[in-house]
C-alpha positions in Angstrom: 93.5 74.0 138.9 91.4 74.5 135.9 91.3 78.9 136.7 95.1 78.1 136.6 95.4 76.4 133.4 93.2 79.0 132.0 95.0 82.3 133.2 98.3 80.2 132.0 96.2 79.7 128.1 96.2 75.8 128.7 93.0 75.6 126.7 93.5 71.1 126.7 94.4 71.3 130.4 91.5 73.6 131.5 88.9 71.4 129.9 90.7 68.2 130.6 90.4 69.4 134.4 86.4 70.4 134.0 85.8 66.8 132.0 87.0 65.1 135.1 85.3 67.6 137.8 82.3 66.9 135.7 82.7 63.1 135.4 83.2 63.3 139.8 79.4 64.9 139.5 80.4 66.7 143.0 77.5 67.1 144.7 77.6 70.9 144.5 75.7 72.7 141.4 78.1 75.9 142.4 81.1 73.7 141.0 79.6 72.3 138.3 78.2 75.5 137.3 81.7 77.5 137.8 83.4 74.1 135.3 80.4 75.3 133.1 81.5 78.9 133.1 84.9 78.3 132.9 84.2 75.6 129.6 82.5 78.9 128.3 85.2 80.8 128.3 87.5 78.1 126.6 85.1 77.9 123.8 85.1 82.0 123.5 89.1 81.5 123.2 88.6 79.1 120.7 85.8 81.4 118.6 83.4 78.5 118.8 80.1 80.5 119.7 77.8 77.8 118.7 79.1 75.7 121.7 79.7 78.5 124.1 76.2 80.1 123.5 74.4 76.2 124.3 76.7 75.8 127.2 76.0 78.9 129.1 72.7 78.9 128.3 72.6 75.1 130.3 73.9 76.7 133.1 71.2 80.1 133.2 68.7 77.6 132.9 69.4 74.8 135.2 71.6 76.5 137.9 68.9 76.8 141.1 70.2 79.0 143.0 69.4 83.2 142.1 71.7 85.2 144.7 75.1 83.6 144.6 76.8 85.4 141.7 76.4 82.2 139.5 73.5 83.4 137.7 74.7 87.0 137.0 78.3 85.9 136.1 76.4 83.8 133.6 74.1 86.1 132.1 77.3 88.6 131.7 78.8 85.7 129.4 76.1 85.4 127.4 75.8 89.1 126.6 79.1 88.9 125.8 78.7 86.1 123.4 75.2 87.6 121.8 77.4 91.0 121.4 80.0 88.6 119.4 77.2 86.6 117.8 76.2 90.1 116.1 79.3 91.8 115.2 79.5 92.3 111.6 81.8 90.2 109.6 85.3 91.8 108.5 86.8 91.0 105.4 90.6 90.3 105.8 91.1 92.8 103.0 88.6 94.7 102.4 90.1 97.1 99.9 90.8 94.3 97.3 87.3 93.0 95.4 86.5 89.8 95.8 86.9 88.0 92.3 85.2 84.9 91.4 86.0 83.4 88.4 83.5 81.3 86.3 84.8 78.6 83.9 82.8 79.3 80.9 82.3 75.9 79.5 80.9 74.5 82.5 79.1 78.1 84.2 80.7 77.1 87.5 
């Protein structure tokens, strides 16, 4: 259900869906650890790095099992979000200067 309301864009639905699979604590990690990827990929949509970089990670680090796919789909999200991480910075505009102005009785 939550793979639905992602491919559909549903960003509240999808993590409203993992917050109760989570909250179930379903006694496979593989489930938990697919919520966990699937949370990652909601934060990615929502450009909040920070929180998709700390939950992936969770998952490379506790998931126990090596040779079900869980592991490498993880690592493959976090080199995607380390090659984000280090783009360079675009300015919206880059051929206007950027123009600060100073009031000169205060200096700020």
């Amino acid at each position: 259900m939550a793979q639905n309301a992602f491919e559909l864009a549903d960003y509240t639905k999808t993590e409203t869906i993992i917050r109760e699979l989570l909250k179930m604590k379903p006694g496979y990690d593989y489930w938990i650890a697919k919520g966990l990827i699937l949370q990652t990929k909601v934060l990615l949509q929502k450009k909040d790095l920070f929180q998709a970089e700390n939950t992936i990670k969770s998952v490379i680090d506790h998931y126990p099992v090596k040779d079900d796919g869980i592991q490498q789909e993880a690592g493959e999200l976090y080199n995607e979000i380390m090659q984000l991480k280090t783009q360079p910075k675009t300015l919206t505009n880059p051929s206007e200067p950027t123009v600060i102005e100073l009031d000169e009785k205060t200096g700020k």
